[in-house]
C-alpha positions in Angstrom: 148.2 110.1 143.0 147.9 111.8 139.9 151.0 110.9 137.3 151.8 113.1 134.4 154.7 111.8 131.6 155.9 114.5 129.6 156.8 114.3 126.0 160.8 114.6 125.7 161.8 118.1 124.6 157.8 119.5 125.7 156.5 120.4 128.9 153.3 120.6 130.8 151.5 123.0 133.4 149.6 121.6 136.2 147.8 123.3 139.1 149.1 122.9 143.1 147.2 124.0 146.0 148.8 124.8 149.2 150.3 122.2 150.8 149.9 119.7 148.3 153.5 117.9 147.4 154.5 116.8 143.9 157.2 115.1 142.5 159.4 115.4 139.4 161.1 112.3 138.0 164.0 111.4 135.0 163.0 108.3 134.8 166.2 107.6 132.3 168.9 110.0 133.6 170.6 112.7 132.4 167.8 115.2 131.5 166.9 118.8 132.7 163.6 119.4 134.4 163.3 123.3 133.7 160.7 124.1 136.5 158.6 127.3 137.0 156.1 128.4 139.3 153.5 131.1 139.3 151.4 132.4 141.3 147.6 131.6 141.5 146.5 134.7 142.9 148.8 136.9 140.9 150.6 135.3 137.6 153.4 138.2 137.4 154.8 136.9 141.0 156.5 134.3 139.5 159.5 131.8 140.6 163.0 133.8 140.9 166.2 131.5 141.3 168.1 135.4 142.0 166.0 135.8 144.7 166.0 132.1 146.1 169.9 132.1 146.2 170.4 134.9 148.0 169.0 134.2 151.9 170.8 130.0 151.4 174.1 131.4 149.6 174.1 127.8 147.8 173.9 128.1 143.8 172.4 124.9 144.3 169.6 124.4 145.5 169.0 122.1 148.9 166.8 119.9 150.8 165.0 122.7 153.0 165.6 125.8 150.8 162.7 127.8 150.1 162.2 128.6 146.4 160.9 132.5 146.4 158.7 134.2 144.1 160.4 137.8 142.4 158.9 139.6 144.9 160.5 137.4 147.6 157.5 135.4 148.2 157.8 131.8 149.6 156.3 129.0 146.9 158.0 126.2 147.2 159.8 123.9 149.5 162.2 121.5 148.4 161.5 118.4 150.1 162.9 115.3 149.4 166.1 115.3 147.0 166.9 111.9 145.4 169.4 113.1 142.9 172.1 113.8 144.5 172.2 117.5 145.0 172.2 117.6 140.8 170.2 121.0 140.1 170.7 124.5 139.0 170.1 128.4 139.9 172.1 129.9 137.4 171.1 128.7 134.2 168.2 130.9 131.9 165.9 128.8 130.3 166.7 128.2 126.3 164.3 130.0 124.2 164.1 130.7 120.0 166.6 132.9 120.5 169.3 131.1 122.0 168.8 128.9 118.9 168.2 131.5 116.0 172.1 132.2 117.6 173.3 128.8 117.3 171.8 128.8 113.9 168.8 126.2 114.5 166.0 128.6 114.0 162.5 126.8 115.0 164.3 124.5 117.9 162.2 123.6 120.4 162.7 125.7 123.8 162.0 125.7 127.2 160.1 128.5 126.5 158.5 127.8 124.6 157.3 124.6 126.2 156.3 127.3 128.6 154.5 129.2 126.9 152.3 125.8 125.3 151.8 124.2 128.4 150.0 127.3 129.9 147.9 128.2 126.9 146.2 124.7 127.5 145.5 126.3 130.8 143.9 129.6 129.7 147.2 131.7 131.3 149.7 134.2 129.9 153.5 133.9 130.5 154.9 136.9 132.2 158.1 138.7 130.8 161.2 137.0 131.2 160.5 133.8 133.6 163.4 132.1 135.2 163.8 128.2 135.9 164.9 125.9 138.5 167.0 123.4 136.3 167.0 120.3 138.5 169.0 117.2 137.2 171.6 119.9 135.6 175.1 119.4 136.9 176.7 122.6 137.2 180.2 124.0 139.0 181.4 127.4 139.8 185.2 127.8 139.9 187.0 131.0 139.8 184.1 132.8 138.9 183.3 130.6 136.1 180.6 128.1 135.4 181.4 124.7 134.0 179.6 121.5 133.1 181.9 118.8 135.3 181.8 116.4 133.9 181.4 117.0 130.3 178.4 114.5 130.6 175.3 114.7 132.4 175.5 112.1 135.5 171.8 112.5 136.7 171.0 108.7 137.7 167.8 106.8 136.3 165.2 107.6 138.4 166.4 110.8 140.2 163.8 112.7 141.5 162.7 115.5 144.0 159.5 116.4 146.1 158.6 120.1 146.6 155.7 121.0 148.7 153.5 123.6 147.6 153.8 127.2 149.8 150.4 129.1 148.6 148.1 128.1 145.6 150.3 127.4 142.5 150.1 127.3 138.3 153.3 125.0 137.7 154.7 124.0 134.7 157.9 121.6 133.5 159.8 121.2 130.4 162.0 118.4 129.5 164.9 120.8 128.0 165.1 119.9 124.7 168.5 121.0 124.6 170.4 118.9 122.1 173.4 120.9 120.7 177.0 119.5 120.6 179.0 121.8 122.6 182.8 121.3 124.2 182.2 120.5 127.8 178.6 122.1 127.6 176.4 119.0 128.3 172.6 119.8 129.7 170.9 116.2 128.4 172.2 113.1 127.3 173.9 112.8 124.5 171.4 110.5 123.0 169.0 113.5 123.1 166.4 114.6 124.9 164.3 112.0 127.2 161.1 112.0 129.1 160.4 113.3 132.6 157.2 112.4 134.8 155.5 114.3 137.3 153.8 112.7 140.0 150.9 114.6 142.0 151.2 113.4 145.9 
């Protein structure tokens, strides 16, 4: 087993072949794992949470969903969930301009943790990649979309296992999402902590 710690508020990009499981750890709680998958053979047909939603009808992702590609490709399956159900389809990955708008021009992003962590691999980053956020506590009421409760309750050691569905280019950011916002929590509010990815 191959274990990877990532810097908090950076990420890293790894390679999975078919079949091959990996897990994604918060070892302290409370912090967003943006995940995205590419793949191999074809680095546009990248990881689509639209697209993964709509054959489960769950906003939230589950033990035995397929995660589809944007062409509707199967690339992962989630495994093993040991956080509670805690993860996200809704939520775009921050990038500079999220923060040029909140004023903090220059912020780290998830992006571009992205975008780093696949240069050290030699790769481009398509157009506008999505993210699975696991560890992000979301609800949907009314139509609206709510952080409940207004602090993130991922446990200490969450995790989850996905298995690999055709030859992968992976890569995870630790959200360095660190913004005071009323009941708009991603991390905790001690900032940004580190998450580990383990190769099985």
């Amino acid at each position: 087993m191959e274990s990877i710690t990532i810097k908090a508020g950076h990420g890293h990009a790894f390679r999975v072949d078919k079949g091959k499981r990996f897990r994604i750890i918060t070892p302290k709680g409370q912090q967003s794992a943006d995940f995205f998958a590419f793949s191999t053979d074809d680095i546009e047909d990248c990881l689509s949470p639209h697209h993964t939603w709509m054959p489960t009808r769950s906003l939230h992702p589950r033990v035995g969903d397929i995660f589809l590609s944007r062409r509707r490709n199967p690339m992962v399956e989630f495994i093993e969930d040991g956080a509670d159900g805690l993860h996200d389809l809704l939520i775009a990955p921050c990038d500079s301009i999220r923060y040029e708008q909140f004023g903090e021009p220059g912020h780290r992003s998830c992006i571009g943790n992205l975008e780093e962590a696949m240069a050290t691999l030699g790769c481009d980053v398509p157009a506008a990649p999505l993210a699975v956020n696991f560890f992000t506590n979301t609800v949907v009421e009314d139509g609206f979309m709510f952080n409940t409760p207004k602090e993130p309750v991922a446990k200490p050691g969450g995790y989850v296992v996905l298995e690999a569905c055709m030859d992968l280019i992976c890569a995870v950011s630790s959200c360095p999402y660190d913004l005071a916002g009323p009941g708009w929590a991603i991390n905790s509010p001690d900032g940004p902590t580190e998450i580990v990815v383990e190769l099985l």
